[in-house]
N, C-alpha and C positions, 0 to 999 in steps of 0.2 A: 565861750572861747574868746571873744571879744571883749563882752561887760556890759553891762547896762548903759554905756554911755555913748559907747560907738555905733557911728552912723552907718547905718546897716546899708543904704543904698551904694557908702563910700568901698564897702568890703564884699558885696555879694557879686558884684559882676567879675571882677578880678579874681575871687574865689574858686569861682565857675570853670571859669575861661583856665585859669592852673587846672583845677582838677582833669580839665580834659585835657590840656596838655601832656601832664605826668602821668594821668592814672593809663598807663600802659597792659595793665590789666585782660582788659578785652579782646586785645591781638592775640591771647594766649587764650584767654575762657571761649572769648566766640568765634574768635578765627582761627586759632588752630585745632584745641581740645573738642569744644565742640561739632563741627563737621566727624570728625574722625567717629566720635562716641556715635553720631546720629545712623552711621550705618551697620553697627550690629545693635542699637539698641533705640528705643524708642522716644521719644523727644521729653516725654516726663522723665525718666530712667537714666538720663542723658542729663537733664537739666538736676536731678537730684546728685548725680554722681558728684558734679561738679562743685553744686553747693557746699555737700563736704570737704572736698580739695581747696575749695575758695576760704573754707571756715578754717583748715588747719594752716593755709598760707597766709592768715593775718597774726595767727601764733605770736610772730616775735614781736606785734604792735601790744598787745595783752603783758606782755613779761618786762615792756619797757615800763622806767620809771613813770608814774601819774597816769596809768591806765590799772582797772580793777583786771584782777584777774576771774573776779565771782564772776563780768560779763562773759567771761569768753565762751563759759558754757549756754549762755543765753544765745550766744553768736550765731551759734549755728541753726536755730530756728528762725533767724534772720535769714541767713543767705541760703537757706534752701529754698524759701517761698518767693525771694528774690531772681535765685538762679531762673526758676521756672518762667518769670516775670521778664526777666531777659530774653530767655530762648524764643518766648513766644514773641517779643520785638523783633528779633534776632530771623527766627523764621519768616514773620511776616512782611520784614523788609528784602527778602529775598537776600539776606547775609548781610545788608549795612553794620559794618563797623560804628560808623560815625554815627549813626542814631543812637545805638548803644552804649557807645560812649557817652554820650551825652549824657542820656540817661543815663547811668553811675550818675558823672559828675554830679547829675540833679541830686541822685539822693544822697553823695555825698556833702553839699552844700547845701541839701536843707538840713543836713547834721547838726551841719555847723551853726548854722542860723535859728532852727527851731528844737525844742526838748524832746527829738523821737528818737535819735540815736546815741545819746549819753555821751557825747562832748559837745553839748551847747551849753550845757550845767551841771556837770556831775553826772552822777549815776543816781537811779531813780529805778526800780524794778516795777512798780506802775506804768513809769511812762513804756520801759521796755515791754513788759506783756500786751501793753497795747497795740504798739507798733507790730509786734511781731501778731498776733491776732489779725489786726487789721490787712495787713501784707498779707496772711497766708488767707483769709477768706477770699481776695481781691484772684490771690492764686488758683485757689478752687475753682473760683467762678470760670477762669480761664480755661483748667483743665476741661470741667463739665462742660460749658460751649465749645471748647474748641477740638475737643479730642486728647489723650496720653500721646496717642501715637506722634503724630505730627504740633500741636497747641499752632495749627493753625487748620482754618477751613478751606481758602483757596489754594494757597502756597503748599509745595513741596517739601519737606525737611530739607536744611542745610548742610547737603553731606558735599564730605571730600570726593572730589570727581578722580574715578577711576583712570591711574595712567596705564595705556597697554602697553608694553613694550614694541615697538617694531622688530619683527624678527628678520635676520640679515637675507634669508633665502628670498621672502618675499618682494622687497628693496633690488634684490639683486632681477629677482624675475622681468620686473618691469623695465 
């Protein structure tokens, strides 16, 4: 993205610090979609749903000029072992946004900076099946230690807290 010549220390913190600025992302995958999915379904099931919603909403980054489109079908073996990798932050921070985000940002900027997600140097189908391998074991491991249900041991799932309504009779009684 850079070149072999740029000083990487000059571009990785500013990198960073944008991607979590912009990547608006997460207010939507783990603060709003997420909660909602967590209560009719279960925190893998949840965190898979989304992967695919997350893989078909980068669509028009794939259709743009100087991106492959042979990746995009790779994509989503990416962010499904990703999503899960999220949720279980997600969960076990008790819903922290801003952990979350960070982490994108992270593995957005190690994109940029190292050969695992195919704009640091092209496209590469080695590096890709690694990455995606690697991610999705990392995932498993999670799942098996931590449970489907919840991918977390102490914490709760992150659902939408129920609102009741106030009914007018009872308001009125008191």
């Amino acid at each position: 993205m850079f070149g072999p010549d740029a000083n990487l220390l000059l571009f990785i913190v500013p990198l960073f610090v944008a991607f979590a600025i912009i990547n608006a992302e997460e207010i939507g995958w783990r603060g709003y979609v997420l909660p909602r999915l967590q209560t009719k379904y279960s925190a893998l099931v949840s965190s898979v749903i989304i992967g695919v919603i997350w893989w078909l909403w980068h669509l028009p980054y794939f259709l743009a000029p100087g991106w492959s489109t042979s990746t995009f079908g790779w994509f989503v073996f990416s962010t499904i072992p990703n999503s899960i990798l999220f949720t279980w932050l997600y969960n076990n921070t008790r819903g922290s946004l801003l952990l979350v985000t960070l982490f994108h940002s992270s593995v957005n900027t190690a994109g940029a900076f190292l050969p695992i997600l195919n704009y640091a140097g092209g496209y590469d189908s080695t590096e890709t099946i690694i990455q995606i391998v690697l991610t999705s074991l990392v995932a498993i491991a999670v799942i098996v230690i931590y449970g489907p249900e919840r991918l977390s041991r102490s914490e709760p799932k992150q659902v939408q807290a129920l609102v009741v309504p106030i009914q007018a009779e009872a308001v009125a009684a008191d």
